[in-house]
Biopython code that builds the backbone (N, CA, C, O; Angstrom):
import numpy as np
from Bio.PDB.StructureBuilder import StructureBuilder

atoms = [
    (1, "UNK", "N", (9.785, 19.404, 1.468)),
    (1, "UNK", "CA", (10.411, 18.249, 2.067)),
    (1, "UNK", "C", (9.343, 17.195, 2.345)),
    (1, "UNK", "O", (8.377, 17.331, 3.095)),
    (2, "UNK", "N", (9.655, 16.175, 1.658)),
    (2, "UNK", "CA", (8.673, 15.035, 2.022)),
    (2, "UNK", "C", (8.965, 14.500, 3.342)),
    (2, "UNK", "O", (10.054, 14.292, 3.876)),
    (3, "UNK", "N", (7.317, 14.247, 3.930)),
    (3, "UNK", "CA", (8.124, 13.205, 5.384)),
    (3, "UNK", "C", (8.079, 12.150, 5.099)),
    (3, "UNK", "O", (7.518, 11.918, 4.029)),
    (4, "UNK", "N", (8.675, 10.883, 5.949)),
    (4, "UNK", "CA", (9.185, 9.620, 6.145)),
    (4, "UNK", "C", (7.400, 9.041, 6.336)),
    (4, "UNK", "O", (6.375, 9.681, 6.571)),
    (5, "UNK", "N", (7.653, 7.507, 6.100)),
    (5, "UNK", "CA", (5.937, 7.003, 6.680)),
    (5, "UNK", "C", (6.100, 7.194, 7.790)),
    (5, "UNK", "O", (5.215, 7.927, 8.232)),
    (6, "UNK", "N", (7.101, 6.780, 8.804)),
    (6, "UNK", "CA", (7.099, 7.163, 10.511)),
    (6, "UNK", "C", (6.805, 8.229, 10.805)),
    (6, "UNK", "O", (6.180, 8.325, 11.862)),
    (7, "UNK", "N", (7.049, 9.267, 10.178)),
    (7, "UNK", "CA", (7.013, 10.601, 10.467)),
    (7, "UNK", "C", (5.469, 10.818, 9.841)),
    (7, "UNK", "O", (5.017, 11.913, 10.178)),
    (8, "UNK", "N", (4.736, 10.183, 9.171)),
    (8, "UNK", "CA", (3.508, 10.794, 8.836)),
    (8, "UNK", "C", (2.588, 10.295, 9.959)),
    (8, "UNK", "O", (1.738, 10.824, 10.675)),
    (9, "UNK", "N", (3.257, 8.685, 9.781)),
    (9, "UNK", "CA", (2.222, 8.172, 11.020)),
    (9, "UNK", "C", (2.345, 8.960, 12.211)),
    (9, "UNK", "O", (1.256, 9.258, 12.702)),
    (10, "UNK", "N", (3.292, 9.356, 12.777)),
    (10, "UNK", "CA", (3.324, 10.104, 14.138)),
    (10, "UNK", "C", (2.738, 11.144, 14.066)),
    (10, "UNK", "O", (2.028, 11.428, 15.031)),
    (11, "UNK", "N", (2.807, 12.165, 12.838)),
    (11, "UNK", "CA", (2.162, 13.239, 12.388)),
    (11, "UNK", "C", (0.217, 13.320, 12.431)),
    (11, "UNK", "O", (-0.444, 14.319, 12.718)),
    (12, "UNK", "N", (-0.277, 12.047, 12.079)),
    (12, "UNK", "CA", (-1.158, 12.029, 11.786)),
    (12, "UNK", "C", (-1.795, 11.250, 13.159)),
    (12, "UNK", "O", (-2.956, 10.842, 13.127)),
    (13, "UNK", "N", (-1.127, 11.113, 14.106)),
    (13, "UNK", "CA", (-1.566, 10.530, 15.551)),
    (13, "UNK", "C", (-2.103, 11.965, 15.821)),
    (13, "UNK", "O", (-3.267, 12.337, 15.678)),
    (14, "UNK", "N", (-0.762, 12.892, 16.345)),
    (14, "UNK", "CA", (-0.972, 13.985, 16.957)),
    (14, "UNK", "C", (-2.090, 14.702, 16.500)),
    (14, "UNK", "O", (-2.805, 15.070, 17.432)),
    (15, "UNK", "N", (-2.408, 14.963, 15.602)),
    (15, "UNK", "CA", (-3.179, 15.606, 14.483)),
    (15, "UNK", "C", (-4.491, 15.208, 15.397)),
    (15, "UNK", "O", (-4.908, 15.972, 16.268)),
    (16, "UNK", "N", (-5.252, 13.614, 15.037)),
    (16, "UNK", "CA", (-6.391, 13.321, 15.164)),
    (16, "UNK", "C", (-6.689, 13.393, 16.554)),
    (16, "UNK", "O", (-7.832, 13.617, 16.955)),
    (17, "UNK", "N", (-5.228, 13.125, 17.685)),
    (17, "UNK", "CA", (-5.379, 13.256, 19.374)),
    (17, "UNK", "C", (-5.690, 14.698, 19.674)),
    (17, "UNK", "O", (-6.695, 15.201, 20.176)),
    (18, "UNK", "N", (-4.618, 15.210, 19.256)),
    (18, "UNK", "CA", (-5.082, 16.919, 19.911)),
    (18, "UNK", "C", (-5.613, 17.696, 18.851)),
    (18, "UNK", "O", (-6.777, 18.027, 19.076)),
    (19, "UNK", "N", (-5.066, 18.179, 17.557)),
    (19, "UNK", "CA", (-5.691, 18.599, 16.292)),
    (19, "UNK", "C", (-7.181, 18.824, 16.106)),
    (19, "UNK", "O", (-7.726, 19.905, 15.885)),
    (20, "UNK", "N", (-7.886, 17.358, 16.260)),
    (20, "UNK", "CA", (-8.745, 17.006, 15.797)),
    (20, "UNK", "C", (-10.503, 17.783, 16.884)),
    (20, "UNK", "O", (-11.431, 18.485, 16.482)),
    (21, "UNK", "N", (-10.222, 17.218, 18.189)),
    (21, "UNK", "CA", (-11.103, 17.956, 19.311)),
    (21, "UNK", "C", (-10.544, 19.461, 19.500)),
    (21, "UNK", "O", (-11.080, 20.204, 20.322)),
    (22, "UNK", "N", (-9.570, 19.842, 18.798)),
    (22, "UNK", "CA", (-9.664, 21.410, 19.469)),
    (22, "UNK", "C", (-9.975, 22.153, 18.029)),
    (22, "UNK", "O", (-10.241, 23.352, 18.107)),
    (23, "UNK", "N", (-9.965, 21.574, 16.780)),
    (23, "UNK", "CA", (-10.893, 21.954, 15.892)),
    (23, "UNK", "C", (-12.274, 22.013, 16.323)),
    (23, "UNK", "O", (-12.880, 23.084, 16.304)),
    (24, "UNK", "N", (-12.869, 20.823, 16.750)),
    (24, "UNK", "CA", (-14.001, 21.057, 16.788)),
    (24, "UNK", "C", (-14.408, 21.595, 18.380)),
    (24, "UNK", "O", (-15.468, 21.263, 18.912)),
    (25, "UNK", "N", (-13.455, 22.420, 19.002)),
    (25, "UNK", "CA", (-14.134, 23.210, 19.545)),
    (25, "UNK", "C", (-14.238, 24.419, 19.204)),
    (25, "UNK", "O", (-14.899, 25.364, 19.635)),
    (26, "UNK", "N", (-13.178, 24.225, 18.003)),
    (26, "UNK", "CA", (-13.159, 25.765, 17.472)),
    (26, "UNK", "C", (-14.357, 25.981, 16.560)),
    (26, "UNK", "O", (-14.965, 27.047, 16.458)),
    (27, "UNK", "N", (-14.612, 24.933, 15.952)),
    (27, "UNK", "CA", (-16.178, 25.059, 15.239)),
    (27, "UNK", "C", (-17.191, 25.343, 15.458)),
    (27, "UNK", "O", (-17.875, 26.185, 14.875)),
    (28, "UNK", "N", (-17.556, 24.455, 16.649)),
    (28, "UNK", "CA", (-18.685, 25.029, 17.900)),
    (28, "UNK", "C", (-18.361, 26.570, 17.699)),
    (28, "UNK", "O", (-19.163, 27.243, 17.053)),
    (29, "UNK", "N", (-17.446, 27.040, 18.122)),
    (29, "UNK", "CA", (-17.624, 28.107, 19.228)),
    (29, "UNK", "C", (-17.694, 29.372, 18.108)),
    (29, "UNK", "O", (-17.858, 30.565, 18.363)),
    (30, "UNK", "N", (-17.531, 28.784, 16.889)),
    (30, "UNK", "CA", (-17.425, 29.880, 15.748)),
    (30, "UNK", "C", (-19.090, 29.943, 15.088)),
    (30, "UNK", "O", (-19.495, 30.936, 14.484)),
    (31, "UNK", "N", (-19.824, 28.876, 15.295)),
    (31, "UNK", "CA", (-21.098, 28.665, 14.719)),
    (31, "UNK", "C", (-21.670, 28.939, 16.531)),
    (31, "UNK", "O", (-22.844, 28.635, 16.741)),
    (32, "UNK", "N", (-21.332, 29.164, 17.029)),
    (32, "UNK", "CA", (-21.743, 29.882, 18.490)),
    (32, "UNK", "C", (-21.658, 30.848, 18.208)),
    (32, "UNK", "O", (-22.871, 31.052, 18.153)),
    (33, "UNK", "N", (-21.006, 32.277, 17.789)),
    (33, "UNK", "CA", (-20.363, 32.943, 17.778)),
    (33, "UNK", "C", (-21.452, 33.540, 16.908)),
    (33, "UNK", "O", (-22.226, 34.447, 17.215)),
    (34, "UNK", "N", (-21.358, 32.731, 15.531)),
    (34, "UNK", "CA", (-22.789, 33.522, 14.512)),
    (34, "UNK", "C", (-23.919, 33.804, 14.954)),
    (34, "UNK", "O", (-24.685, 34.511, 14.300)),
    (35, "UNK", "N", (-24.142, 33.455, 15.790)),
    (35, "UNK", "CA", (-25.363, 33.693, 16.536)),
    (35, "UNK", "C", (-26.750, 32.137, 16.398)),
    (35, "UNK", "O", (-26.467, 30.951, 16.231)),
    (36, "UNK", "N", (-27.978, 32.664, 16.524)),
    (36, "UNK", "CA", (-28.813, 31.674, 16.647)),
    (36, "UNK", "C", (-29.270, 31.385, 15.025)),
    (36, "UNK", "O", (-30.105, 32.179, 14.589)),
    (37, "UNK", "N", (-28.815, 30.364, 14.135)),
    (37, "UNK", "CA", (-29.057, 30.087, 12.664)),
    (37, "UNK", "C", (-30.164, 29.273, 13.200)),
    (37, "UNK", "O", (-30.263, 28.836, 14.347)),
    (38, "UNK", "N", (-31.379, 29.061, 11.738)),
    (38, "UNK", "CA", (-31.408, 27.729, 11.645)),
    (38, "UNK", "C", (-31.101, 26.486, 11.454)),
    (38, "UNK", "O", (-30.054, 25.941, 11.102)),
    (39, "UNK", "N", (-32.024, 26.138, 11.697)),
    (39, "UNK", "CA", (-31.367, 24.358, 11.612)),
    (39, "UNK", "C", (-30.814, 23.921, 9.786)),
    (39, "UNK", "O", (-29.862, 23.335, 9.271)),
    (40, "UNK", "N", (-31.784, 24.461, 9.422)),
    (40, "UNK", "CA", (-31.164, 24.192, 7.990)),
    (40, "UNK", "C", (-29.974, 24.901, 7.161)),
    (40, "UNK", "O", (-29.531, 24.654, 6.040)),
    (41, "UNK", "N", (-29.606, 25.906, 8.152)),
    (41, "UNK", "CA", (-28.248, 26.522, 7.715)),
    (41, "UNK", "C", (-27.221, 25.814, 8.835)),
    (41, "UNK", "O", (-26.013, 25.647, 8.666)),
    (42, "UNK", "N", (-27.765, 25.550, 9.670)),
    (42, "UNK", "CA", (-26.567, 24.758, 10.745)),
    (42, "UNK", "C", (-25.520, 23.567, 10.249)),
    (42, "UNK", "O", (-24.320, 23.292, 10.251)),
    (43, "UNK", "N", (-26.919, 23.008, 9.788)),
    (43, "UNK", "CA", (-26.247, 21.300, 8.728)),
    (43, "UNK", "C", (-25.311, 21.532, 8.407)),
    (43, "UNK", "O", (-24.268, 21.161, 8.944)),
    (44, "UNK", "N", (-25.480, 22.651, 6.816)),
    (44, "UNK", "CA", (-24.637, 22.304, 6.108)),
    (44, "UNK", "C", (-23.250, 22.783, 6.501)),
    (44, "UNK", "O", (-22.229, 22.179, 6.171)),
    (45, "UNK", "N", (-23.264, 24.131, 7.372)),
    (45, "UNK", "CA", (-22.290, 24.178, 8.128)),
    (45, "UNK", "C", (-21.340, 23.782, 8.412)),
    (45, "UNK", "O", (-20.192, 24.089, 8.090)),
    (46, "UNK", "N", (-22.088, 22.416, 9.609)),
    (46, "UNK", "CA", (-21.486, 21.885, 10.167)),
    (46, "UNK", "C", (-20.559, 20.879, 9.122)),
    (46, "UNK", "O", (-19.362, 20.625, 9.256)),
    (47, "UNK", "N", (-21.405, 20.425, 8.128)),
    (47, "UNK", "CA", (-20.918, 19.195, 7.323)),
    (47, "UNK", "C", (-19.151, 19.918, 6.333)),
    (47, "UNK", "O", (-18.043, 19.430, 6.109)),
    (48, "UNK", "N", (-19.820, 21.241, 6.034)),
    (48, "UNK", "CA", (-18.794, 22.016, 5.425)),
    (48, "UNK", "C", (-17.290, 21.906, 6.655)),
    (48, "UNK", "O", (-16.178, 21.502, 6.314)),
    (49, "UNK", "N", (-17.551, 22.238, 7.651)),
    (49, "UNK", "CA", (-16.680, 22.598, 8.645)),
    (49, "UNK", "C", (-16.038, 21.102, 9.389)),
    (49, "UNK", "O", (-15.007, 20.952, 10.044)),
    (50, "UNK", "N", (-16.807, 20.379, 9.102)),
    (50, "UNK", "CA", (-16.404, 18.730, 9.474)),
    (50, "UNK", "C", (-15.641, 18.314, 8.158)),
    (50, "UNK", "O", (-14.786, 17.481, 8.457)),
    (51, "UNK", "N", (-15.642, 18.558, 6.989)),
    (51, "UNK", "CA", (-14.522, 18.175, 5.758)),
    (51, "UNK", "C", (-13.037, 18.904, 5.847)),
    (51, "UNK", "O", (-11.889, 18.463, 5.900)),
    (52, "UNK", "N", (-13.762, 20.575, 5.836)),
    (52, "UNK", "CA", (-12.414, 21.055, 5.931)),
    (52, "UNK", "C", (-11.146, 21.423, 6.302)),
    (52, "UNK", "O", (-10.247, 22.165, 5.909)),
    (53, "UNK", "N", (-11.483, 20.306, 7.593)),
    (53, "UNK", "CA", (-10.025, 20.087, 8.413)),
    (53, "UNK", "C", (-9.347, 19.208, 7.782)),
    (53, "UNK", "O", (-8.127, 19.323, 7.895)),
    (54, "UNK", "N", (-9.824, 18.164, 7.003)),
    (54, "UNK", "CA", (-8.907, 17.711, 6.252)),
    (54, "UNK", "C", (-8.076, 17.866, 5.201)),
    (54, "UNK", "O", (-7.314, 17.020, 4.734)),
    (55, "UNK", "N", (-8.266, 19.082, 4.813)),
    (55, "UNK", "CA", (-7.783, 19.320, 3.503)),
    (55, "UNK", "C", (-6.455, 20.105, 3.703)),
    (55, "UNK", "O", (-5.836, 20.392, 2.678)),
    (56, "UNK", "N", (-5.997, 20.448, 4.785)),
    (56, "UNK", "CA", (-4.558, 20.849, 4.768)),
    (56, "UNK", "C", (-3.830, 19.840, 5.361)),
    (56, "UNK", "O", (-2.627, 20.091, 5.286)),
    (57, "UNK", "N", (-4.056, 18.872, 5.881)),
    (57, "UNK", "CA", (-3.713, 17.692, 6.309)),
    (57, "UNK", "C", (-3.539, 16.608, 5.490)),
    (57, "UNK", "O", (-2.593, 15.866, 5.754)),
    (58, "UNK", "N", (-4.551, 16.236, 4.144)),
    (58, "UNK", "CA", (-4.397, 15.364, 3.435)),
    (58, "UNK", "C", (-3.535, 14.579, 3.132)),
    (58, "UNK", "O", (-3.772, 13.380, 3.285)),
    (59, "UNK", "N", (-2.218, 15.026, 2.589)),
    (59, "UNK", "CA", (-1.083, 14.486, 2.447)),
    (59, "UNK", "C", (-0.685, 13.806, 3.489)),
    (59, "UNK", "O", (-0.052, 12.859, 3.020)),
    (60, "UNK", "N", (-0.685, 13.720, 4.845)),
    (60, "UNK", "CA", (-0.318, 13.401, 5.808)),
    (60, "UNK", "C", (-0.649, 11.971, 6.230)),
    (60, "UNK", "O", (0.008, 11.065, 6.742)),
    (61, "UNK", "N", (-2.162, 12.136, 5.743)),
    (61, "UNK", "CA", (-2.826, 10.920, 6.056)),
    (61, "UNK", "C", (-2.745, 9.353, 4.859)),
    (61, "UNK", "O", (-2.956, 8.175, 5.145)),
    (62, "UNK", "N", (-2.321, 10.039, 3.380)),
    (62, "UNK", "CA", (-1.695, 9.457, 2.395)),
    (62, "UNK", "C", (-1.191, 8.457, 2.866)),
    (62, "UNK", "O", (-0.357, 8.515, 3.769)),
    (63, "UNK", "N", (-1.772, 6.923, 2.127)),
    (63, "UNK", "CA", (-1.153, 5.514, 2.722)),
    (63, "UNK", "C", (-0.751, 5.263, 3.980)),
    (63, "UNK", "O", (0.119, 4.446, 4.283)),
    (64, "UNK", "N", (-1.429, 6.018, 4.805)),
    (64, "UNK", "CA", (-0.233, 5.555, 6.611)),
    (64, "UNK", "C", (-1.139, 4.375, 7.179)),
    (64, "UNK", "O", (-0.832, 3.888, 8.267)),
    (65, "UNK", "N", (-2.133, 3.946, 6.551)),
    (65, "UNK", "CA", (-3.382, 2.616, 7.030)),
    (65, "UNK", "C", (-1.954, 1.761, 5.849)),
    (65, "UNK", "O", (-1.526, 0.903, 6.621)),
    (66, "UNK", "N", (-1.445, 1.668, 5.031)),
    (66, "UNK", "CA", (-0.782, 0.766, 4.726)),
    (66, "UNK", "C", (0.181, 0.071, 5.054)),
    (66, "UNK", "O", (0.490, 0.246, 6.232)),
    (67, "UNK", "N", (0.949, -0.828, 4.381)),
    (67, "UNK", "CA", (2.317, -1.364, 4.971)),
    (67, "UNK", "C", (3.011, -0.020, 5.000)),
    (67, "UNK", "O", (2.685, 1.099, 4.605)),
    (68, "UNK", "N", (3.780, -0.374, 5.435)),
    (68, "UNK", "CA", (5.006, 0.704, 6.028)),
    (68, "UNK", "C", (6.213, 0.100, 4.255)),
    (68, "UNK", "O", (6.841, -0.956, 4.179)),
    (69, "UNK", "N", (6.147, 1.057, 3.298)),
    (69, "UNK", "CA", (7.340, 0.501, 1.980)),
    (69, "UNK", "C", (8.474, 0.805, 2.076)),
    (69, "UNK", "O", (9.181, 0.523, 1.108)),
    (70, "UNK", "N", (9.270, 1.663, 3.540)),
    (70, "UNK", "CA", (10.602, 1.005, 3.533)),
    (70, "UNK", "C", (10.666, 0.361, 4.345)),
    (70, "UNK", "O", (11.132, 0.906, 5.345)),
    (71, "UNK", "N", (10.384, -0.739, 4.465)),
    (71, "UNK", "CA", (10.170, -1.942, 5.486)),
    (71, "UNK", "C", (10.830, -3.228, 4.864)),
    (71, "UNK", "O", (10.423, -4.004, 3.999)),
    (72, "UNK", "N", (11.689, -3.198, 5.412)),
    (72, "UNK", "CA", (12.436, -4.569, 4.950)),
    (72, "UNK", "C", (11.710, -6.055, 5.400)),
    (72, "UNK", "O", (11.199, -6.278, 6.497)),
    (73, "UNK", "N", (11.809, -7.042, 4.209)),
    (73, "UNK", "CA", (10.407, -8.696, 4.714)),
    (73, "UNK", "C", (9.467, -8.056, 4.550)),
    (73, "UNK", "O", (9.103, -6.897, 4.354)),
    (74, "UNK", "N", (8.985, -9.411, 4.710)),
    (74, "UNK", "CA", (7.074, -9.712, 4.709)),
    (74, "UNK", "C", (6.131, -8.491, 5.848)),
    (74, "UNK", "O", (6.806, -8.048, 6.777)),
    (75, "UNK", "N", (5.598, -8.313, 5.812)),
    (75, "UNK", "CA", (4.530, -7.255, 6.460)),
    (75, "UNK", "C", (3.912, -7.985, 7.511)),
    (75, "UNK", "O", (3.299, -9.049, 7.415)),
    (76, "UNK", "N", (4.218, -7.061, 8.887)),
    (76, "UNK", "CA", (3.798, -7.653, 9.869)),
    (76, "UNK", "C", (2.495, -8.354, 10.017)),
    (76, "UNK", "O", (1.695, -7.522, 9.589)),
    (77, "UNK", "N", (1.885, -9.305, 10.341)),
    (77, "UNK", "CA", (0.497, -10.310, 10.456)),
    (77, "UNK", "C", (0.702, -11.542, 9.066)),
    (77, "UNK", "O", (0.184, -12.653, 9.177)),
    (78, "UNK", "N", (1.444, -11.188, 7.911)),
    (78, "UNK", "CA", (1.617, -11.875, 6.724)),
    (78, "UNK", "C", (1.750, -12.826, 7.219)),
    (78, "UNK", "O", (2.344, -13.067, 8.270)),
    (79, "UNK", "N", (0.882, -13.918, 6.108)),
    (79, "UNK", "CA", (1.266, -15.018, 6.113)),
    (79, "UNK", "C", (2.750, -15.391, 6.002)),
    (79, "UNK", "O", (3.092, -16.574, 6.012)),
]
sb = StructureBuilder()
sb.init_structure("model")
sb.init_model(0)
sb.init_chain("A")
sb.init_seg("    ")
for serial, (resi, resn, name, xyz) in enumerate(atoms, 1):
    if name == "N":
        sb.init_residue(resn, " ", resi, " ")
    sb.init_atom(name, np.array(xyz, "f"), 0.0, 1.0, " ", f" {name:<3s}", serial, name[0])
structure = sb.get_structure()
């Protein structure tokens, strides 16, 4: 089932408000958890673990910075 743009945009609020900081406390606490790495295994880690929240989300975030296309008229700010 596809969602609506309203429904992605709202989707993709919640996501980045609560979603987003309780991922990354879950990250912390999982690279806590491994114990004491180095720094040069930490990075990439982290960089790995900072992408891959997006990737089950992706779709979600799909055009919602755009106009809204079932939007009847000109696009809000338009000339």
């Amino acid at each position: 089932m596809a969602l609506s743009y309203k429904a992605r945009r709202r989707w993709s609020l919640v996501i980045l408000l609560i979603g987003l900081p309780a991922y990354i406390v879950l990250a912390v606490s999982l690279v806590n958890w491994l114990g004491e790495l180095p720094r040069w295994v930490q990075l990439p880690l982290y960089v790995v673990l900072g992408f891959a929240w997006i990737l089950p989300f992706k779709f979600v975030f799909l055009g919602v910075g755009k106009a809204d296309p079932d939007a009847d008229g000109p696009p809000p700010g338009g000339n």
